[in-house]
C-alpha positions as semicolon CSV with decimal commas, in nm:
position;residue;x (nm);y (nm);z (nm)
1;X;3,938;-9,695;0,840
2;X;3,701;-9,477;1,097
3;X;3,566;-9,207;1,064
4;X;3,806;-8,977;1,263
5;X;4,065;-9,094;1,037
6;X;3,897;-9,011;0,777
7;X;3,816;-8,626;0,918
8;X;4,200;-8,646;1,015
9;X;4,275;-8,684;0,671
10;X;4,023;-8,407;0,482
11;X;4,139;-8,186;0,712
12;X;4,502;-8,225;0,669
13;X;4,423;-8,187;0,304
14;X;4,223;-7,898;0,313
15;X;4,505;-7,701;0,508
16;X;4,759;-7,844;0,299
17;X;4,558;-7,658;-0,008
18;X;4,444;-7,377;0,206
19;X;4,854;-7,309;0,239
20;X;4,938;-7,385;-0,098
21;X;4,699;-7,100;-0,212
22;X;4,795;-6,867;0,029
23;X;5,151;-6,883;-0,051
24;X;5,088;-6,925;-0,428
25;X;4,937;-6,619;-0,397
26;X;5,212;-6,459;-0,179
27;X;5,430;-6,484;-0,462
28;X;5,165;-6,447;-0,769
29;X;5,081;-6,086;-0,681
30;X;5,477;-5,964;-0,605
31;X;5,558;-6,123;-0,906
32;X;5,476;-5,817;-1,109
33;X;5,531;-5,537;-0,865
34;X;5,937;-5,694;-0,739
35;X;6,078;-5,347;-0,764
36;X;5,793;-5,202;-0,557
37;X;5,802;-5,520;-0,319
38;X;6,191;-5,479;-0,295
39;X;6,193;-5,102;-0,227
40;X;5,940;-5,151;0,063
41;X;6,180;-5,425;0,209
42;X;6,446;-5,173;0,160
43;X;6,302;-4,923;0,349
44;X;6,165;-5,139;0,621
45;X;6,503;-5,282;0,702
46;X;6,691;-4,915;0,640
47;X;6,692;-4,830;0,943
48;X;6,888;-5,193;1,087
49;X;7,232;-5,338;1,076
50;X;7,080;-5,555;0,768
51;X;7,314;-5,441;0,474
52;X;7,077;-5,334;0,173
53;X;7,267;-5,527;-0,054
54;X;7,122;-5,832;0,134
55;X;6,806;-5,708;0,226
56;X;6,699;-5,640;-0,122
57;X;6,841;-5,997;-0,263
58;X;6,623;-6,172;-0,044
59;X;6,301;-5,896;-0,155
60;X;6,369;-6,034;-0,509
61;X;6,388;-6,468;-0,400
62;X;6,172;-6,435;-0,104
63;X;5,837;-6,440;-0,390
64;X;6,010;-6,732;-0,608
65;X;6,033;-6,942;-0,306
66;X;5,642;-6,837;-0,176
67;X;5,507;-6,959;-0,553
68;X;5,765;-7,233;-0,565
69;X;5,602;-7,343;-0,200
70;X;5,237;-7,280;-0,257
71;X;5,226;-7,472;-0,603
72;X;5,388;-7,757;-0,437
73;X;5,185;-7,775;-0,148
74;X;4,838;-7,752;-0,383
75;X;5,026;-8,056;-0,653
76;X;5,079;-8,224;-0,296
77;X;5,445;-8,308;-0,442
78;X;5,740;-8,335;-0,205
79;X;5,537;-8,241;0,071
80;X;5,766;-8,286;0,375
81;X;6,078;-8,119;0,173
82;X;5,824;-7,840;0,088
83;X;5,699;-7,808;0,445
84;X;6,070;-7,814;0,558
85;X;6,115;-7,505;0,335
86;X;5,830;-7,284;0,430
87;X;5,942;-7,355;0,784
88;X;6,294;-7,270;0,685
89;X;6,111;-6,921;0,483
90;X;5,889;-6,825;0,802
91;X;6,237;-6,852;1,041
92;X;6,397;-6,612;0,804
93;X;6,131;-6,398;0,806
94;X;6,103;-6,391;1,185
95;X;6,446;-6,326;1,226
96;X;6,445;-6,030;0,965
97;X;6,094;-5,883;1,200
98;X;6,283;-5,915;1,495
99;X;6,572;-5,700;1,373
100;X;6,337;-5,444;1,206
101;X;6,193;-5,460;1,562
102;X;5,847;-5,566;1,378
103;X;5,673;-5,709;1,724
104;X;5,348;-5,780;1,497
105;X;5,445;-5,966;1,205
106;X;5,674;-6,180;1,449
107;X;5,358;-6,290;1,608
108;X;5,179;-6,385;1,243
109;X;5,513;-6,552;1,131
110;X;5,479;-6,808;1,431
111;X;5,115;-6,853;1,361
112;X;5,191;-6,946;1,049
113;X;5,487;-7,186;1,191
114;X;5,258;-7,326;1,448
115;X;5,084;-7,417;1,184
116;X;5,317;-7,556;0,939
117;X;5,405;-7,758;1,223
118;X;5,046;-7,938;1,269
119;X;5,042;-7,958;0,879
120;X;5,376;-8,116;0,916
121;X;5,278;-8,309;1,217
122;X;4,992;-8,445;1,082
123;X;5,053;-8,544;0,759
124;X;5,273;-8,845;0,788
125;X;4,920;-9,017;0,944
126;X;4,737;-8,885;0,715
127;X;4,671;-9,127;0,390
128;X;4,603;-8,880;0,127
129;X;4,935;-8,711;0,208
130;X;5,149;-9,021;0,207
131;X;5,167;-9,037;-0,184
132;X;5,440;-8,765;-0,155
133;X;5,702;-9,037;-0,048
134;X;5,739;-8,914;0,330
């Protein structure tokens, strides 16, 4: 193996991790504040044809599925399936900016998807990430 293979595969790794904790943590710190995190969603979305009934569902799952995400991405379990789901988490969240009309967290959102998509993209090469039965 050569050494860019070798760089291809740290750095896969590392922004594997570097996701898993930053959607670990997503969900660690809503975990105790849901009502607070639920009412903000609330009144975000107030304002759209969202009904709150929905709106606030997803407020209480949307932190489940961010530590659910982020603890399998850092156990490096599942990995594509995992990936598949934050991609299938940042496309609800972009369409729930776009109808709150929310022009800047659109624009994070598809950071973030551009790249889950490189993570995604990359990690059937790289070695380190093939133990998760992609």
């Amino acid at each position: 193996m050569n050494s860019n293979s070798n760089n291809r595969d740290l750095a896969v790794n590392l922004l594997r991790i570097s996701f898993g904790i930053n959607f670990l943590f997503h969900g660690i710190v809503r975990m105790p504040n849901l009502e607070k995190f639920a009412a903000g969603m609330q009144s975000t979305f107030q304002n759209t044809p969202l009904p709150e009934s929905a709106v606030t569902i997803m407020a209480y799952i949307i932190p489940f599925v961010e530590l659910s995400i982020g603890l399998l991405l850092l156990l490096n379990k599942r990995t594509k399936e995992t990936l598949i789901g934050a991609f299938v988490l940042m496309n609800v969240l972009v369409v729930g900016s776009c109808i709150a009309q929310k022009w800047d967290l659109v624009g994070l959102q598809t950071t973030y998807i551009g790249f889950l998509f490189l993570l995604l993209y990359f990690t059937n090469h790289s070695k380190l990430g093939t133990k998760t039965g992609m």
